[in-house]
Backbone as JSON Lines, residues from 0, in Angstrom:
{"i":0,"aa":"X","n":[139.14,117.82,-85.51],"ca":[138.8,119.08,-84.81],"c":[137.3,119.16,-84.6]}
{"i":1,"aa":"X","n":[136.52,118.73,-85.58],"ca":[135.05,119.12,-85.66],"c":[135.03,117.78,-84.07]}
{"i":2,"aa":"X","n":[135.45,116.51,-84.1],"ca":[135.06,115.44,-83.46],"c":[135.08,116.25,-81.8]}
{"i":3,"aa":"X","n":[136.65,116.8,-81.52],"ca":[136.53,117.3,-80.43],"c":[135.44,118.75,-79.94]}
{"i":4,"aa":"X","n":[135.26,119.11,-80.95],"ca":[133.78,120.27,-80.9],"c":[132.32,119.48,-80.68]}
{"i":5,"aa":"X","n":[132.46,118.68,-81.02],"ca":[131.07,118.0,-80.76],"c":[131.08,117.18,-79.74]}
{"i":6,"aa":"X","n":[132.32,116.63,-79.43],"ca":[132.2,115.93,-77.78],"c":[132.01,117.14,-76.52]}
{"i":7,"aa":"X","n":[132.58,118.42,-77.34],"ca":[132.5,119.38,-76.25],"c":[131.09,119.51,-75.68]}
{"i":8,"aa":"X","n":[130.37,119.89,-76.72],"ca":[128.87,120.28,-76.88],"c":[128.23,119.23,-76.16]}
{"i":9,"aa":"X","n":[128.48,117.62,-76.13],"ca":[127.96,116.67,-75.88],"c":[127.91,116.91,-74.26]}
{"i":10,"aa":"X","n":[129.5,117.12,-74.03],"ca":[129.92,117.19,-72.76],"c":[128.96,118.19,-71.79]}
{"i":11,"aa":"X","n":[129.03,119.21,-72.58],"ca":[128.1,120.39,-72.01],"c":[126.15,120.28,-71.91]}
{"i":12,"aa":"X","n":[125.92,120.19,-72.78],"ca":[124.66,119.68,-73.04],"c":[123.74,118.34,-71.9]}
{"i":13,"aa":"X","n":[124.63,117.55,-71.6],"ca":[124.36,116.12,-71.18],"c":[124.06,116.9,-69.68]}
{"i":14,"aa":"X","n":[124.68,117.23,-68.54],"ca":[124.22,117.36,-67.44],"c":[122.67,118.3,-67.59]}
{"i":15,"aa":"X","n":[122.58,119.13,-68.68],"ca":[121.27,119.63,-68.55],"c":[119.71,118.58,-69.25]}
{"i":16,"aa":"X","n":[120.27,117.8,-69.74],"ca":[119.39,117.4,-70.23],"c":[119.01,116.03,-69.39]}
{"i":17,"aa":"X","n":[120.01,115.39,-68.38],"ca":[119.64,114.48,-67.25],"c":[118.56,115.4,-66.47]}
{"i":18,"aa":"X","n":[119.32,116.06,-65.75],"ca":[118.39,117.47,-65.25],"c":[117.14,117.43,-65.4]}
{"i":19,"aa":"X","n":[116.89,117.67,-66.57],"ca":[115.3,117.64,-67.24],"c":[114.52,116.67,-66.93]}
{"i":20,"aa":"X","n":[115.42,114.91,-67.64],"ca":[115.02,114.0,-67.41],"c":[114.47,113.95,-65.96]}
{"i":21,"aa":"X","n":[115.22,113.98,-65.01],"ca":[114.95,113.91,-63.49],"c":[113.96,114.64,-62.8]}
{"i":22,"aa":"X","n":[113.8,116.37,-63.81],"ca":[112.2,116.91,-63.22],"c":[111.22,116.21,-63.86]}
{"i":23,"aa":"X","n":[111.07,115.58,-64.75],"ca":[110.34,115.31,-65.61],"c":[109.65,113.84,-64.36]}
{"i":24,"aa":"X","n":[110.48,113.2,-63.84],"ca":[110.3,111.95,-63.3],"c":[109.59,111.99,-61.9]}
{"i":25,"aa":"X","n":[110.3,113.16,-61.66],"ca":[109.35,113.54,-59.98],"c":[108.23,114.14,-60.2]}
{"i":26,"aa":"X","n":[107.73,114.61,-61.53],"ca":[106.73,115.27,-61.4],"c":[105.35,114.21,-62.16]}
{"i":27,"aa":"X","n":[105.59,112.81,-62.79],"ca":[104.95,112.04,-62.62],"c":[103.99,111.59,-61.68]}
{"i":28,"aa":"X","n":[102.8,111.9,-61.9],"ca":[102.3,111.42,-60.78],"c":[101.34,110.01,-60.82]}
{"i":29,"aa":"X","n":[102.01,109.9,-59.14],"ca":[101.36,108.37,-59.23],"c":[99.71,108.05,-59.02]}
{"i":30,"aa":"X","n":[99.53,106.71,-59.18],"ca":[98.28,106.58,-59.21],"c":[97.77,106.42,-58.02]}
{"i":31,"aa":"X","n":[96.57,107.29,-57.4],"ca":[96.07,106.53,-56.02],"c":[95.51,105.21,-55.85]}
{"i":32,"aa":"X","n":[96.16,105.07,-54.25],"ca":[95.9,103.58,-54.43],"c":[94.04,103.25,-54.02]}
{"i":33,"aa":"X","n":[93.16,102.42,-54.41],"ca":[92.12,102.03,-54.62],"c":[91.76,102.15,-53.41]}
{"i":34,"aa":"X","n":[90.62,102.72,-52.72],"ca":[89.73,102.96,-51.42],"c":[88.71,101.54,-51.68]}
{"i":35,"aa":"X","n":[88.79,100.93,-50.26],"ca":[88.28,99.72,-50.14],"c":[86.76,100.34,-49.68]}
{"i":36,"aa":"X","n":[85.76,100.01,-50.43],"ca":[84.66,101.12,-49.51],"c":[83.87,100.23,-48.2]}
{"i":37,"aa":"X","n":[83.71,101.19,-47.33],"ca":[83.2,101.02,-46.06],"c":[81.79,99.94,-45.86]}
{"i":38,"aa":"X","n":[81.94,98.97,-45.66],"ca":[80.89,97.9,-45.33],"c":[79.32,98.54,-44.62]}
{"i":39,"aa":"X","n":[78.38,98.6,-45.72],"ca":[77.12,98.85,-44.98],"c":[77.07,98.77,-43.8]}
{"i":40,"aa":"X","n":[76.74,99.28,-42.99],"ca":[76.09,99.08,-41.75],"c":[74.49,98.77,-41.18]}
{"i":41,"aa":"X","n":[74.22,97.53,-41.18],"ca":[73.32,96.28,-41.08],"c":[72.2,97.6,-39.58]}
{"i":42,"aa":"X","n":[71.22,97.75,-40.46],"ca":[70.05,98.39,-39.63],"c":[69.69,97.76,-37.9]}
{"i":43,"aa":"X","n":[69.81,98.13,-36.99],"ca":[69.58,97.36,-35.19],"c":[68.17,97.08,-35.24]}
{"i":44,"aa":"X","n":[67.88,95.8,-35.39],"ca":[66.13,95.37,-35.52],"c":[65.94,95.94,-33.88]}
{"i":45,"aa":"X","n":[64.61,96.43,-33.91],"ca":[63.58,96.73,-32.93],"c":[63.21,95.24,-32.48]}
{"i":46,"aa":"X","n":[63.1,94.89,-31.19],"ca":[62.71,94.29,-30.67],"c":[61.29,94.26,-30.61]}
{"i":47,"aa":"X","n":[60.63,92.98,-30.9],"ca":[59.1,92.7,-30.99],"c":[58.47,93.02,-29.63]}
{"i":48,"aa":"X","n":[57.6,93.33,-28.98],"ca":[56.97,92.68,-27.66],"c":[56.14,91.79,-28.12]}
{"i":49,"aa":"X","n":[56.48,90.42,-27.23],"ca":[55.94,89.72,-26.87],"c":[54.53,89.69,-26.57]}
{"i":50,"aa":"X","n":[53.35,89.07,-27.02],"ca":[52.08,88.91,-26.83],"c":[52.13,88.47,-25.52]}
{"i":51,"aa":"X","n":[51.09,88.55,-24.92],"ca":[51.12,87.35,-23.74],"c":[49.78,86.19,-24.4]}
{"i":52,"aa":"X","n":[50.14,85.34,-24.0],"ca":[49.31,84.05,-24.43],"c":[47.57,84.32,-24.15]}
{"i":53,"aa":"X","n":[47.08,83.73,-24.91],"ca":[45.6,84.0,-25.13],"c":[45.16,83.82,-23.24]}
{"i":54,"aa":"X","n":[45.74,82.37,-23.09],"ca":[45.2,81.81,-21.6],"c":[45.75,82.33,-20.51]}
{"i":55,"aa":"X","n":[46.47,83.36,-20.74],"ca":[47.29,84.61,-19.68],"c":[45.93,85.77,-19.87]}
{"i":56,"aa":"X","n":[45.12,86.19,-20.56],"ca":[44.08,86.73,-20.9],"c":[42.63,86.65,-20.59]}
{"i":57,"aa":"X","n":[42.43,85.38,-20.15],"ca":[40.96,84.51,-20.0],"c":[41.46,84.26,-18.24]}
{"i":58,"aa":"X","n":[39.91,84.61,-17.35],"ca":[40.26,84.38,-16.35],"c":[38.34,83.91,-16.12]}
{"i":59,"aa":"X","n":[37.97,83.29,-15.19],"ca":[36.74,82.62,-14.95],"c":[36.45,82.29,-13.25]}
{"i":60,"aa":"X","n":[35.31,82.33,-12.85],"ca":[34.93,81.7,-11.71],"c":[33.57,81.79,-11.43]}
{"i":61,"aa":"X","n":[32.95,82.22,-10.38],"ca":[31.71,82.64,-9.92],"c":[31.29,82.6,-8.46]}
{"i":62,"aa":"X","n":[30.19,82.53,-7.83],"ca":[29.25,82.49,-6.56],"c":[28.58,81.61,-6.46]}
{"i":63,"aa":"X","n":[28.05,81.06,-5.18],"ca":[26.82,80.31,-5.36],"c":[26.01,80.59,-3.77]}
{"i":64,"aa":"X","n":[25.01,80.92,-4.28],"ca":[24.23,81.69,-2.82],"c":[23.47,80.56,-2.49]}
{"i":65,"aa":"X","n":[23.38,80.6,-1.13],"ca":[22.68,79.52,-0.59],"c":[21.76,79.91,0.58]}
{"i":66,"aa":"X","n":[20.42,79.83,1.22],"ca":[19.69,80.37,1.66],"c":[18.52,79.35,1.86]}
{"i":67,"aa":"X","n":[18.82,78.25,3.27],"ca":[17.92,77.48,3.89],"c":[16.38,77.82,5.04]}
{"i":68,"aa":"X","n":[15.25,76.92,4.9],"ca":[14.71,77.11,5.88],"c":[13.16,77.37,4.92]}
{"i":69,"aa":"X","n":[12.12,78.2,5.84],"ca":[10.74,78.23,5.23],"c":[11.07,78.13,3.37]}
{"i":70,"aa":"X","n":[12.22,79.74,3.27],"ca":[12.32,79.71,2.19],"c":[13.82,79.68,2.02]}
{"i":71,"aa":"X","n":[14.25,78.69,0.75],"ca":[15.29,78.08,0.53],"c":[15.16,78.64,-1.35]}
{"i":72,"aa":"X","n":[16.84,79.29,-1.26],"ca":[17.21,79.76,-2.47],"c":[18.49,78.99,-2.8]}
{"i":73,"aa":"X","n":[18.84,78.33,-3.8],"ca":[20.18,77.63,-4.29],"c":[20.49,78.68,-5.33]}
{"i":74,"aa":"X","n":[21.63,79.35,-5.23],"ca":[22.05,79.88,-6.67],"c":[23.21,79.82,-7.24]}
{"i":75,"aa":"X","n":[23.24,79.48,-8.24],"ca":[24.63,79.29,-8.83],"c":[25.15,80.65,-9.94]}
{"i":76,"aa":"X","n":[26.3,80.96,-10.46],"ca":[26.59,82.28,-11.38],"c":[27.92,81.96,-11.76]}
{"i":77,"aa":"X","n":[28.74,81.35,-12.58],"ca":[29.43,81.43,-12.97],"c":[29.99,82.11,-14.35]}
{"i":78,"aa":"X","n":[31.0,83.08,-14.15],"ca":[31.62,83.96,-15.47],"c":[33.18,83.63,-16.11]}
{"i":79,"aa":"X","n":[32.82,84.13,-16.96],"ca":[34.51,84.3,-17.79],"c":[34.21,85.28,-18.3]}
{"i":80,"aa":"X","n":[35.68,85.73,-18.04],"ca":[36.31,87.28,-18.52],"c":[37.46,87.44,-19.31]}
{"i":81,"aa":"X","n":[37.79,87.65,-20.09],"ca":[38.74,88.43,-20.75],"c":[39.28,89.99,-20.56]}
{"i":82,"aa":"X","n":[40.74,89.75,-20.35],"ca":[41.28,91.16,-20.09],"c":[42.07,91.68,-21.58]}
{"i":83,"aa":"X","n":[41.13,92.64,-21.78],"ca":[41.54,93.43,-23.14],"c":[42.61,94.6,-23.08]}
{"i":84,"aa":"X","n":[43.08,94.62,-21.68],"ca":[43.9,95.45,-21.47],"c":[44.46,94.72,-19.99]}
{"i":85,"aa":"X","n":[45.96,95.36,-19.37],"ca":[46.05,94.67,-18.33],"c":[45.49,94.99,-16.9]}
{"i":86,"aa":"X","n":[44.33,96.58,-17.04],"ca":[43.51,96.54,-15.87],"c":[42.2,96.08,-16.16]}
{"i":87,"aa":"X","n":[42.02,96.05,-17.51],"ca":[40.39,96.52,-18.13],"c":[40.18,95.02,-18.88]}
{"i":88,"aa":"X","n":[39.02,94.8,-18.18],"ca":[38.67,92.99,-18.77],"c":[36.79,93.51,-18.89]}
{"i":89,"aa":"X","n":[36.3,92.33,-19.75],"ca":[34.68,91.96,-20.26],"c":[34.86,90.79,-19.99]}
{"i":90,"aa":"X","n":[33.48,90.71,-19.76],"ca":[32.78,89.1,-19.45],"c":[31.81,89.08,-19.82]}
{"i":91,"aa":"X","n":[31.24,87.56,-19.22],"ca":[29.66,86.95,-19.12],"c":[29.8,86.09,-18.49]}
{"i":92,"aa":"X","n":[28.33,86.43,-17.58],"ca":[27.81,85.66,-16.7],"c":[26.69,84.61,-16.57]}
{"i":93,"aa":"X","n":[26.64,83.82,-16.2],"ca":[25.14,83.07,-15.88],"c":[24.46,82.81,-15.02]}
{"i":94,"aa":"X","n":[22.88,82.99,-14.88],"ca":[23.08,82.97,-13.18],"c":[21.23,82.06,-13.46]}
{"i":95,"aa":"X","n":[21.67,81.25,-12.34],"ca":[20.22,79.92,-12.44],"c":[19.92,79.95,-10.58]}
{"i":96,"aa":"X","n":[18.89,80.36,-10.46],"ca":[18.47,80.3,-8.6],"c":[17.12,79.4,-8.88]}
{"i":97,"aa":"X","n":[16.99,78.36,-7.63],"ca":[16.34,77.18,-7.25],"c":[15.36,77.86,-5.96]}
{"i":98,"aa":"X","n":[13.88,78.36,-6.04],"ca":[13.64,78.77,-4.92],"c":[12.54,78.14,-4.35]}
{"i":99,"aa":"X","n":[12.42,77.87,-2.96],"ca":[11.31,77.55,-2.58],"c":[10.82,77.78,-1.41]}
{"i":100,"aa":"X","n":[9.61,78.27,-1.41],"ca":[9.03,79.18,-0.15],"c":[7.75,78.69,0.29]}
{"i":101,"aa":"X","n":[7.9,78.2,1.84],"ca":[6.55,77.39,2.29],"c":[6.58,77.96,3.52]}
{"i":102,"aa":"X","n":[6.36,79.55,2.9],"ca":[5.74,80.18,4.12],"c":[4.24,80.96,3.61]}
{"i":103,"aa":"X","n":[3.67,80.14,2.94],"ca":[2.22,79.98,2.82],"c":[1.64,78.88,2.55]}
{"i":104,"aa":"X","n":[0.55,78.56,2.65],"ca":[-0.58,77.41,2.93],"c":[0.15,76.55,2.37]}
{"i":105,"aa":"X","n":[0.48,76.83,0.63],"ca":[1.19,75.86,-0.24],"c":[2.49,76.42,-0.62]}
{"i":106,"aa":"X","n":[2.96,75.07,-0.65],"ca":[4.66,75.75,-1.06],"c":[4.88,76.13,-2.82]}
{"i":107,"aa":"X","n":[5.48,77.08,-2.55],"ca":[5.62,77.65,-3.75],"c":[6.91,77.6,-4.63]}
{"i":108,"aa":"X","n":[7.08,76.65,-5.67],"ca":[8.79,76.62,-5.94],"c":[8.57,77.25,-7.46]}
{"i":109,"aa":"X","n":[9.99,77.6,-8.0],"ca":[9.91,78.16,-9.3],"c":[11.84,78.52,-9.41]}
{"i":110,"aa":"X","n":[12.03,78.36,-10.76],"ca":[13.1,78.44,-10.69],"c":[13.51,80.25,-12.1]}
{"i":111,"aa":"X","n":[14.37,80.7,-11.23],"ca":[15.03,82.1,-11.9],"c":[16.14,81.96,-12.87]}
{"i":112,"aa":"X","n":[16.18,82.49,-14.03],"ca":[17.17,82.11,-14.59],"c":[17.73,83.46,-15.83]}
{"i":113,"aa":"X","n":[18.94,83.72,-15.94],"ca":[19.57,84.67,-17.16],"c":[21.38,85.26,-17.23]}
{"i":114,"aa":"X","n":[21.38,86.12,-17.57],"ca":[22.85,86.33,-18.09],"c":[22.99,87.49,-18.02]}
{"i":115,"aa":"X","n":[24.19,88.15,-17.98],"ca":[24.66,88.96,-18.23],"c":[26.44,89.45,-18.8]}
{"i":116,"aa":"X","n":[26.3,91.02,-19.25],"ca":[27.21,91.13,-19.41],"c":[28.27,91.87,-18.43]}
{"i":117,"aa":"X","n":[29.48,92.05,-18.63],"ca":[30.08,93.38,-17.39],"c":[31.24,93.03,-17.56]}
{"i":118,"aa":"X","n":[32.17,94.58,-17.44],"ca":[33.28,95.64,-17.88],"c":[33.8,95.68,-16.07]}
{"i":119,"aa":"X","n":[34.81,94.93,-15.77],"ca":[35.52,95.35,-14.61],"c":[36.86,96.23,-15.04]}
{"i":120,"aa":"X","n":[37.13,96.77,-13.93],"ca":[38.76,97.64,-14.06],"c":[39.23,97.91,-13.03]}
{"i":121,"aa":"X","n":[40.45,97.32,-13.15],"ca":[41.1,97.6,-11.73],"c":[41.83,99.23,-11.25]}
{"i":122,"aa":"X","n":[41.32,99.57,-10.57],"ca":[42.04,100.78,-10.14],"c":[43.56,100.75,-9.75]}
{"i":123,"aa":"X","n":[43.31,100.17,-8.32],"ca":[44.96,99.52,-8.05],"c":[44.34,98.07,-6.91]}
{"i":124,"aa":"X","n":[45.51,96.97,-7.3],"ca":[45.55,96.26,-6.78],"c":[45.21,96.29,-5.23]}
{"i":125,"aa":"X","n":[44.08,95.81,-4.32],"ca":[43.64,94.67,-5.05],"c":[41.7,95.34,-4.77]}
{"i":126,"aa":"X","n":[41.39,97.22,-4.95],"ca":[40.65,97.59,-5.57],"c":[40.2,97.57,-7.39]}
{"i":127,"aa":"X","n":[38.64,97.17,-7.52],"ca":[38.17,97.2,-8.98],"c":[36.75,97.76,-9.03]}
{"i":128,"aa":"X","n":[36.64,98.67,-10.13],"ca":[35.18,98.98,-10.31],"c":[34.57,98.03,-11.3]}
{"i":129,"aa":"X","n":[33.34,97.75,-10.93],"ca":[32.98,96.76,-11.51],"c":[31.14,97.17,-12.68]}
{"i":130,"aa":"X","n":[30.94,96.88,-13.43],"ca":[29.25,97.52,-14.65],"c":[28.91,96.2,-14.9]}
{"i":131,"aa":"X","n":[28.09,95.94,-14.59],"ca":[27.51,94.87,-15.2],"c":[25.79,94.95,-16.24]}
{"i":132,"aa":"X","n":[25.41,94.69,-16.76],"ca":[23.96,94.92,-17.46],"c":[23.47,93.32,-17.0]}
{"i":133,"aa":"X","n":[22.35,92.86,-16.32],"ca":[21.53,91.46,-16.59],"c":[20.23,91.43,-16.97]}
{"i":134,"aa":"X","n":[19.81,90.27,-17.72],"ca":[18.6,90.05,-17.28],"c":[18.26,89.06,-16.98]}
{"i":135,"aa":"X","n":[17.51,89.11,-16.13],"ca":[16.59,88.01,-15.59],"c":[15.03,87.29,-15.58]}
{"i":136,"aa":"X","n":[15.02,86.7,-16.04],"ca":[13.2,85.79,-15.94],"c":[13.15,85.43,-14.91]}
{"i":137,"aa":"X","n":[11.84,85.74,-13.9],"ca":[11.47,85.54,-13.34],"c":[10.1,85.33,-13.31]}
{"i":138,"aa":"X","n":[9.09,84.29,-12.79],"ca":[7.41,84.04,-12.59],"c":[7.11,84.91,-11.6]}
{"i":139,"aa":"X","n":[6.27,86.32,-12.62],"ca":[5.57,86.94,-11.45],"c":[4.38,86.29,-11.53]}
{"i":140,"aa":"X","n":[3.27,87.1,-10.49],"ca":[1.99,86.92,-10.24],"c":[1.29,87.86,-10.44]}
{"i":141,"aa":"X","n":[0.21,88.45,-11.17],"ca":[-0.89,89.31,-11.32],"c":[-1.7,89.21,-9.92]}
{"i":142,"aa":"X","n":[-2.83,90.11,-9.99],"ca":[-3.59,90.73,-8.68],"c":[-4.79,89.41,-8.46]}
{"i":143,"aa":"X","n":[-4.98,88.4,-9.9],"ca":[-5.35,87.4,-9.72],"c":[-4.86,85.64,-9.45]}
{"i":144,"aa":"X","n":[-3.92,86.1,-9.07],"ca":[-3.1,84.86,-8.64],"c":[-2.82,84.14,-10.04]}
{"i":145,"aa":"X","n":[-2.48,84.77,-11.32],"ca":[-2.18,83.65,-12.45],"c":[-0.98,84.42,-12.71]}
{"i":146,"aa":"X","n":[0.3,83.61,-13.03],"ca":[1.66,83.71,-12.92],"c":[2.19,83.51,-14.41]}
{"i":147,"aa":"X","n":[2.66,84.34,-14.87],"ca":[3.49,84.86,-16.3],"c":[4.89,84.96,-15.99]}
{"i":148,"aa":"X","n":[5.84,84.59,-16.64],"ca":[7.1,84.91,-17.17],"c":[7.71,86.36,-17.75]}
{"i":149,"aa":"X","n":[8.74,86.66,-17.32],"ca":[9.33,87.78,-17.52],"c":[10.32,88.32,-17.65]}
{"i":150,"aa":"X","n":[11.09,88.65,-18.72],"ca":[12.8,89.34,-18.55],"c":[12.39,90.8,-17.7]}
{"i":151,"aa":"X","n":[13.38,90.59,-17.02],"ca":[13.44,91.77,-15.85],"c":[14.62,92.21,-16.36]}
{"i":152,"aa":"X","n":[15.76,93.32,-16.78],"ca":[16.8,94.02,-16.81],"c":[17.25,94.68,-15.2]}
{"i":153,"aa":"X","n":[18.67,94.49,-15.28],"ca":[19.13,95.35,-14.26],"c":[20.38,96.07,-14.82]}
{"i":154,"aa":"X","n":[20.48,97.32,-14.18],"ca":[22.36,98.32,-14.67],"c":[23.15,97.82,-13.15]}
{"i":155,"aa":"X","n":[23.76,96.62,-12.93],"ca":[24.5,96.95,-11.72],"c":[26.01,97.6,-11.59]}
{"i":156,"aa":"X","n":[26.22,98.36,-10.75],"ca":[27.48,99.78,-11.16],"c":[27.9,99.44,-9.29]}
{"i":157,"aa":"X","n":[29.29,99.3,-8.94],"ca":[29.33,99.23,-7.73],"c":[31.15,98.76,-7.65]}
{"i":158,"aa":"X","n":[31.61,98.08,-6.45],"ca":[33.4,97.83,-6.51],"c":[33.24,96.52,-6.01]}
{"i":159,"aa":"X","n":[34.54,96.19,-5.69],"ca":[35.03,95.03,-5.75],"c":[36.58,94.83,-4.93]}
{"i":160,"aa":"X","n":[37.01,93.85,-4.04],"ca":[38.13,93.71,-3.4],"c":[38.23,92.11,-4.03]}
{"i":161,"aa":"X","n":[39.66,91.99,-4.49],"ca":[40.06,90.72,-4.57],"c":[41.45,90.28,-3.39]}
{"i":162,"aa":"X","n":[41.24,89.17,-2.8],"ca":[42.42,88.67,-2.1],"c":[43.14,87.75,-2.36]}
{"i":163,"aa":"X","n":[44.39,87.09,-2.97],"ca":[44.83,86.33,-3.63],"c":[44.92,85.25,-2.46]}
{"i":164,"aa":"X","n":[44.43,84.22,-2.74],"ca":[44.65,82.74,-2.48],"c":[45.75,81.89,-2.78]}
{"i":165,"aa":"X","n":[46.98,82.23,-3.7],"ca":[48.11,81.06,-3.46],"c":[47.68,81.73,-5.26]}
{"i":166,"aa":"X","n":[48.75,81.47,-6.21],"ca":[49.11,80.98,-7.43],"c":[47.96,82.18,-7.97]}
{"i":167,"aa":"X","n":[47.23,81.42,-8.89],"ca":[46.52,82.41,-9.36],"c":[44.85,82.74,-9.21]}
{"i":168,"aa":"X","n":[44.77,81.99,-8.1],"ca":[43.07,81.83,-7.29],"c":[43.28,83.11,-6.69]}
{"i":169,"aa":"X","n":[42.1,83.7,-6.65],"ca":[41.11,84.65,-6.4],"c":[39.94,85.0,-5.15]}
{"i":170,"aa":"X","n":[40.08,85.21,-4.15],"ca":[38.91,85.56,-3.43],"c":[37.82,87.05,-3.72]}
{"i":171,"aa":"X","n":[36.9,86.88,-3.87],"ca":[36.46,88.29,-5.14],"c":[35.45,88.92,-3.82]}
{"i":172,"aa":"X","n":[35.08,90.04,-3.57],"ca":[34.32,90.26,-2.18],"c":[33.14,91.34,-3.26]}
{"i":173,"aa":"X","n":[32.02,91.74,-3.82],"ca":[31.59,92.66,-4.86],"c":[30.37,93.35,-3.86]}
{"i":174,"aa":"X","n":[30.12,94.68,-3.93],"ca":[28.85,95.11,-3.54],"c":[28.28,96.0,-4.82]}
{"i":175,"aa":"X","n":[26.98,95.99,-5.22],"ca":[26.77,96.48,-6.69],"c":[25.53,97.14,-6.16]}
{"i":176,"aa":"X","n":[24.96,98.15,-6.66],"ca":[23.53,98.8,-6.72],"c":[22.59,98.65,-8.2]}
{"i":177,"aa":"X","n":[21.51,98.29,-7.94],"ca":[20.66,98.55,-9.44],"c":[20.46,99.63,-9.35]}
{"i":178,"aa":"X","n":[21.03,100.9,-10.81],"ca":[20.52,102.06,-11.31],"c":[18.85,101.91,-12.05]}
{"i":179,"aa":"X","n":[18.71,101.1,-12.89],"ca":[17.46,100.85,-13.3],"c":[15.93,100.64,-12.37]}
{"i":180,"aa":"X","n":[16.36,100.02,-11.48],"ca":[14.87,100.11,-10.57],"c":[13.61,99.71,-11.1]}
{"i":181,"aa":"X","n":[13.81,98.82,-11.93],"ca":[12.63,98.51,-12.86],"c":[11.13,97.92,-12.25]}
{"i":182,"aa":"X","n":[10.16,98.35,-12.29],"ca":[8.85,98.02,-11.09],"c":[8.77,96.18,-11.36]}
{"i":183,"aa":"X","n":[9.39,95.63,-12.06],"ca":[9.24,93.7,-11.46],"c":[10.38,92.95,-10.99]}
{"i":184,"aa":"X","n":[11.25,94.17,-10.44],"ca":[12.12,93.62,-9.59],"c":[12.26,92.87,-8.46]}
{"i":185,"aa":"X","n":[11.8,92.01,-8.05],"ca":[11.92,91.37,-7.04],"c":[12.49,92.46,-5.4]}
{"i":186,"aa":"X","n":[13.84,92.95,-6.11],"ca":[14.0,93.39,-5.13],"c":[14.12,95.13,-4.44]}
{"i":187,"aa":"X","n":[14.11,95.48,-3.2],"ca":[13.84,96.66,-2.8],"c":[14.73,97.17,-3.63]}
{"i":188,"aa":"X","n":[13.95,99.4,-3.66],"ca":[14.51,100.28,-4.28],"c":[16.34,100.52,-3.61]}
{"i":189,"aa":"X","n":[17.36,100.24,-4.31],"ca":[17.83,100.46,-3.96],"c":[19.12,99.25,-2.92]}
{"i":190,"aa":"X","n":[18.58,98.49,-2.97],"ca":[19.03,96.95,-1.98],"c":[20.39,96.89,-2.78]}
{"i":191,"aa":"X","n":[21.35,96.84,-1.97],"ca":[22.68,96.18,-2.43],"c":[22.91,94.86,-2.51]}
{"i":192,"aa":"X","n":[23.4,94.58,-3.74],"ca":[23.9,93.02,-4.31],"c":[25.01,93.21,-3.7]}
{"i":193,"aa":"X","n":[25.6,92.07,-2.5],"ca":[26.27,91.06,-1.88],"c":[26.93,90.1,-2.76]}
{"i":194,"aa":"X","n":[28.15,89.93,-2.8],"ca":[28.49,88.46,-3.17],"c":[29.9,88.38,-3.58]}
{"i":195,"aa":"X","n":[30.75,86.66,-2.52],"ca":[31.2,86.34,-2.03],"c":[31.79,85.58,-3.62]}
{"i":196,"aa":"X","n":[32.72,85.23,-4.0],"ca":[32.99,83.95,-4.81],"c":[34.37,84.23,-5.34]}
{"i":197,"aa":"X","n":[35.26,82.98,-6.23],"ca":[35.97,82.64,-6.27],"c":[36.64,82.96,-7.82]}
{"i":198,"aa":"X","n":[37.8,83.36,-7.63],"ca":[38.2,83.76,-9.12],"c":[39.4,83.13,-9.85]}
{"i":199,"aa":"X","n":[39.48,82.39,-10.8],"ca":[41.1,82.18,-11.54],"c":[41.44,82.82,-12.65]}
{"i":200,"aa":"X","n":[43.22,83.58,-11.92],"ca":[43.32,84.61,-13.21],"c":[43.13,85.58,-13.19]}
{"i":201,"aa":"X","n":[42.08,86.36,-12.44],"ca":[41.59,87.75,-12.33],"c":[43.09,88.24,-11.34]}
């Protein structure tokens, strides 16, 4: 009797206690699954600019005046320039004149010689303003005919037309004024510098 009382109980008991089991199982919770983390993202390099080459920078040429007859002038001037920017370039110049004048009793030769510096800039192609500073030695003469040596300075300030020749040659056309006016200038107050010559690079 007791056996069938306790199977009863068993009987009764058992569906509640699966029950349990079964909330017990859904309410387990599972483990999340592992987050793969997101791959840096590699910084977009800035692009360098490019230099341009030293000899893309350096440009050179000059004039040579020529002036036959009583009196005969040879002159030569050749410069190089550097562009420190792509309108704005510096230079130096040299300039050596051969003169000789036999339009008195005796002929008189002597040779001129010096340098300078000067700041061109191009406005727009194929206008440029052009500064130059020189000086020059030249043999003056005193009121007694005895002849001394002399740096003469000039400020020449004035423009410039270039016409391209093929590749990277230059036809350079310059008219300049001396601001300085210095009293052993050779030349008149005011006289415009002329000159014709050839450029590579500019």
């Amino acid at each position: 009797m007791k056996i069938i009382r306790f199977l009863l109980i068993i009987s009764i008991l058992l569906p509640f206690f699966q029950g349990m089991n079964a909330q017990d199982s859904i309410q387990v919770m599972q483990p999340e699954p592992a987050q793969t983390p997101e791959p840096a993202t590699a910084p977009v390099p800035v692009p360098k600019k490019e230099k341009a080459p030293i000899k893309d920078k350096i440009y050179f040429g000059g004039n040579i005046g020529l002036s036959f007859g009583n009196y005969t002038m040879i002159g030569i001037r050749p410069f190089i320039g550097y562009k420190i920017r792509p309108k704005l370039s510096i230079g130096l110049k040299f300039s050596y004149e051969y003169i000789s004048d036999k339009r008195y009793s005796s002929t008189y030769t002597t040779s001129n010689y010096g340098g300078s510096v000067f700041a061109r800039y191009r406005i727009v192609n194929p206008l440029y303003v052009h500064a130059e500073y020189a000086l020059m030695n030249y043999e003056l003469y005193n009121s007694l005919g005895e002849s001394q040596r002399e740096w003469v300075p000039f400020l020449l300030l004035g423009a410039g037309y270039s016409q391209s020749l093929g590749g990277r040659t230059w036809l350079n056309i310059q008219i300049l004024f001396d601001v300085l006016q210095n009293s052993n200038s050779p030349y008149n107050n005011w006289e415009p510098f002329y000159s014709v010559g050839v450029g590579v690079g500019f």
